[in-house]
C-alpha positions in Angstrom: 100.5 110.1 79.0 101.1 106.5 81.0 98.4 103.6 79.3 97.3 101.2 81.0 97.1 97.8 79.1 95.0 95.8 81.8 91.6 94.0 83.5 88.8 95.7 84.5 86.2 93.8 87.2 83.3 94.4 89.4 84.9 93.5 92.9 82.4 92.0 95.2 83.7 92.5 98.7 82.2 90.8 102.0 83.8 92.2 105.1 84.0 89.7 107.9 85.8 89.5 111.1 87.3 86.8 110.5 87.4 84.8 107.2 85.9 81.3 106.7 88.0 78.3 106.7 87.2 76.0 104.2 83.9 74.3 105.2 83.0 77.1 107.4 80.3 79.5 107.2 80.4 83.0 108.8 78.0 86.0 109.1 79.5 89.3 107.7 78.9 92.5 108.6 78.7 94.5 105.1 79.2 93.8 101.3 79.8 96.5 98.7 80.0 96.3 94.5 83.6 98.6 93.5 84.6 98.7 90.2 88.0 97.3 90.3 90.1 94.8 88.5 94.2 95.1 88.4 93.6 97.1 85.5 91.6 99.1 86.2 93.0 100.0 89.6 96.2 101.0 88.1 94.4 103.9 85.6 92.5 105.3 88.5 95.2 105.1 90.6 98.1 106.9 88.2 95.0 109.4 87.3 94.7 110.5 90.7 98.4 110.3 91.2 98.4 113.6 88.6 98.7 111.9 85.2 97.0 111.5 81.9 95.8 107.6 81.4 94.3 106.0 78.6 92.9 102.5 79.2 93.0 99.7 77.3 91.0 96.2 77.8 87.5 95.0 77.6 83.9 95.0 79.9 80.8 92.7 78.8 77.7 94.6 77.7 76.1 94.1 81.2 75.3 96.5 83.8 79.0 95.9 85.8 80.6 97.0 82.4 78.5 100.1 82.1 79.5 101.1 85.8 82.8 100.0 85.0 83.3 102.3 82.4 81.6 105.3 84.0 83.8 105.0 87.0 86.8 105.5 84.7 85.6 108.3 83.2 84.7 110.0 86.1 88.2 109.5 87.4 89.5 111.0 85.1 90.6 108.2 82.6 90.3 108.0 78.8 87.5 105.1 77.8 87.8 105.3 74.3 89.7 102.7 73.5 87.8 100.9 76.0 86.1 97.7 74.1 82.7 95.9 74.9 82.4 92.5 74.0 79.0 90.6 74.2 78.7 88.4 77.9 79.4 89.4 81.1 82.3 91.4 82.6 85.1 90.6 84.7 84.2 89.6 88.8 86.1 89.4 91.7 85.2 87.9 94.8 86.6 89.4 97.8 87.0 88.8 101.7 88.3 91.8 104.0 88.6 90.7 107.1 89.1 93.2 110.5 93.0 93.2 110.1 92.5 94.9 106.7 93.8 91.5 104.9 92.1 90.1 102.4 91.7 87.1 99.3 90.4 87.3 96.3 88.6 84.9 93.5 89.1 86.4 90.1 86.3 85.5 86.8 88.0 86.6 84.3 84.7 87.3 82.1 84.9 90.2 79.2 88.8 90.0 80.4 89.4 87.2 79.1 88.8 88.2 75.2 91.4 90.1 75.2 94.2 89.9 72.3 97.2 91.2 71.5 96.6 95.0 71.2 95.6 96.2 67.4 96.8 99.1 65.4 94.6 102.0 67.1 96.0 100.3 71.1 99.8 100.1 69.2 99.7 103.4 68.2 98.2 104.5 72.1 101.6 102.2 73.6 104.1 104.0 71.1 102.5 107.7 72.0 102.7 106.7 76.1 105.7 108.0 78.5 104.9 104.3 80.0 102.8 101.8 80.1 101.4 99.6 82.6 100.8 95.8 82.4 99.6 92.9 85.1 98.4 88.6 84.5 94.6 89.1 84.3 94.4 88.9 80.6 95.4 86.2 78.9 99.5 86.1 78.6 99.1 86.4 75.0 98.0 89.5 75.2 99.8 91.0 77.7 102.9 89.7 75.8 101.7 91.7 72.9 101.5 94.8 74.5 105.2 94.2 76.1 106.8 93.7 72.7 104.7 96.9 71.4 106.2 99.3 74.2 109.8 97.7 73.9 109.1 98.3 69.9 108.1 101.7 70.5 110.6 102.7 72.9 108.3 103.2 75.7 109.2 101.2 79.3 106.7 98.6 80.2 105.9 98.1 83.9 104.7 94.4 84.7 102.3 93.4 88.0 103.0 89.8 88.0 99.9 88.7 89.6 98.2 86.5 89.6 101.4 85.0 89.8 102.8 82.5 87.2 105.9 81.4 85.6 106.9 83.9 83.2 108.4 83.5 79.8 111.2 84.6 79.0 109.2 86.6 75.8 107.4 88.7 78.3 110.5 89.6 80.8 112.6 90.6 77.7 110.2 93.2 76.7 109.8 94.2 80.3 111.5 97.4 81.8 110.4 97.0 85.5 108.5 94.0 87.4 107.1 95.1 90.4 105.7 92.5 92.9 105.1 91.5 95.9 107.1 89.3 98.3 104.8 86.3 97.6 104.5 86.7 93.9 108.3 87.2 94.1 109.3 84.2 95.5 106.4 82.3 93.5 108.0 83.9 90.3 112.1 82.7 91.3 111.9 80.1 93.5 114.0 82.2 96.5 112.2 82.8 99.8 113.9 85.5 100.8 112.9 89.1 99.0 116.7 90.2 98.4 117.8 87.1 97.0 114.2 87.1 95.1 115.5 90.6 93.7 119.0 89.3 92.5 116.9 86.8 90.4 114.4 89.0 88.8 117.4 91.0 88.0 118.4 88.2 86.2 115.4 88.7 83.9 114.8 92.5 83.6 116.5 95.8 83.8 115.0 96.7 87.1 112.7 95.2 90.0 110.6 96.3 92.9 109.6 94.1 95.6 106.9 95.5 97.7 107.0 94.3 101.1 103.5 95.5 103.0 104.8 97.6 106.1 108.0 96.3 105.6 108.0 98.8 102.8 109.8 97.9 99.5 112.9 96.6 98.2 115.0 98.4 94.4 117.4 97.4 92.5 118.6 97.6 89.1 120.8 96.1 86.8 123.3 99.9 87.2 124.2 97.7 90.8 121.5 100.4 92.8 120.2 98.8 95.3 117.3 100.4 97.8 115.4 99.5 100.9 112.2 102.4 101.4 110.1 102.2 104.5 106.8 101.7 104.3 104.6 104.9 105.8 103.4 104.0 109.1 99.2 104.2 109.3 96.8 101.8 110.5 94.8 99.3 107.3 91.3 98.9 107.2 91.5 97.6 103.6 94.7 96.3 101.7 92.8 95.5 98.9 94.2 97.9 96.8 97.6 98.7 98.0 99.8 97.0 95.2 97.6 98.5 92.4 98.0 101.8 94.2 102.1 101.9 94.4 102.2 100.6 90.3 100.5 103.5 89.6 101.6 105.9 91.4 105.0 104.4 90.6 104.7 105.3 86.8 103.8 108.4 87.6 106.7 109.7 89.5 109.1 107.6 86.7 107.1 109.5 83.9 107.4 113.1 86.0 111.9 111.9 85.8 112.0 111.3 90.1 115.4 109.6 90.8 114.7 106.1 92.0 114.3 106.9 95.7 112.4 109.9 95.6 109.5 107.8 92.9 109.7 105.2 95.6 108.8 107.5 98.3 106.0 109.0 96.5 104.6 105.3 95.6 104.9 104.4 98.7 103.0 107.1 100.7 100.3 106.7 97.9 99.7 103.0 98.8 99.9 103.6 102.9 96.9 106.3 102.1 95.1 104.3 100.1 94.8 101.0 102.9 93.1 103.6 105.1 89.7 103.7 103.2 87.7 100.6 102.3 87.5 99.6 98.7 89.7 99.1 95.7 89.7 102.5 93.4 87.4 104.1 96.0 90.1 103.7 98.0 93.1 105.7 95.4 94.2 109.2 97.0 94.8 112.2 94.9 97.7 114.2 93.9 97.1 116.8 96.6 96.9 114.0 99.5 100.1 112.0 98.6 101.7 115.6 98.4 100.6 116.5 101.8 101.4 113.1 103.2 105.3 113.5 102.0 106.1 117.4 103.2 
């Protein structure tokens, strides 16, 4: 079983041609409501991937938290430990523009109530094969959760975004940080991904550095070091490409795949999931990602 300790969000995406500078007004051309959130994402995304998820976080007691928890269920993911908290839930604002990039504005909302996990979310952590962390709760929390897997035993996986500086009592407790080139450099202070991966092996036992369709960089502190390409396809949404490869990520670690073969498998899972608009509408299943890599 992989838990995910994370956000959970309405996304509210406008798709545009073009996005606004600042000042600037444009017409687009659709808007949808996704359940979403980094969180979130992650459980759908690992569920459909093959595994067992239990989810841990918080929605408000408003109509986006009751979707928000359905749309877990229905994919598959254990809600129980799911809490509801009085006031709204978790929002992010989204723009998709027509080359599939995007930005975001996150309100934290019910998100942002969330502590340091209690007994019944400890004893979840110590009874997972991993689980999976990212910087939409408050640090504190997600802190909590990091010591509580390295307690346990179990391997914590860290999404440092939105990215921050990170203190040293998070990284110790962290197994594997995997992100992007931007929240890389943001995170060390080097430009360049592979000298951004030499620092964050600094910090933790192993890193990932996803590089978009440059694919993604490995390396660990055993002196492995791994470049994967990135499967070819053409985005309409890259919304939730990151979220997709974490996931899929644990799954292939939890399932015992050597390094490159868990990289492969994370990797086709995110170039499927750019093809489709949306954020966990967007996730493809075990039997796709199979297809996609025979």
């Amino acid at each position: 079983m992989i838990s995910v300790f994370g956000s959970a969000n309405m996304d509210l995406v406008a798709y545009v041609a073009q996005a606004p500078r600042r000042g600037e007004t444009v017409t687009g051309r659709a808007f949808r409501t996704i359940p979403g959130g980094k969180g979130a994402n992650q459980a759908i995304a690992a569920a459909r991937a093959g595994a067992e998820v239990t989810f841990l976080g918080a929605v408000g007691d408003d109509g986006f938290g009751a979707e928000i928890r359905d749309t877990l269920a229905v994919a598959g993911v254990n809600v129980e430990h799911l809490r509801k908290v009085r006031g709204p839930s978790g929002i992010a604002h989204i723009v998709v523009d027509d080359t599939g990039g995007n930005s975001i504005i996150v309100v934290p909302g019910a998100n942002g109530t969330v502590t340091a996990p209690d007994a019944a979310e400890r004893a979840v952590i110590a009874g997972s094969r991993a689980v999976l962390l990212q910087l939409e709760l408050p640090l504190e929390a997600v802190t909590g959760a990091a010591r509580a897997a390295k307690e346990a035993g179990v391997p914590a996986i860290l999404t440092p975004a939105p990215a921050r500086e990170l203190p040293d009592e998070l990284l110790d407790a962290v197994t594997l940080v995997i992100p992007n080139e931007h929240e890389a450099a943001a995170v060390t202070g080097e430009s360049e991904p592979e000298a951004a991966l030499e620092a964050l092996l600094d910090r933790v036992p192993e890193a990932v550095i996803t590089l978009g369709s440059e694919g993604a960089l490995y390396g660990s502190r055993s002196g492995e070091r791994l470049r994967v390409a990135a499967v070819r396809v053409e985005a309409v949404d890259t919304t939730a490409a990151g979220d997709t490869f974490a996931g899929a990520l644990a799954v292939a670690r939890s399932e015992g795949l050597a390094a490159a073969e868990a990289l492969r498998f994370a990797s086709a899972a995110a170039a499927l999931s750019v093809r489709r608009q949306g954020a966990s509408t967007s996730m493809p299943t075990r039997a796709e990602i199979d297809a996609a890599l025979s």
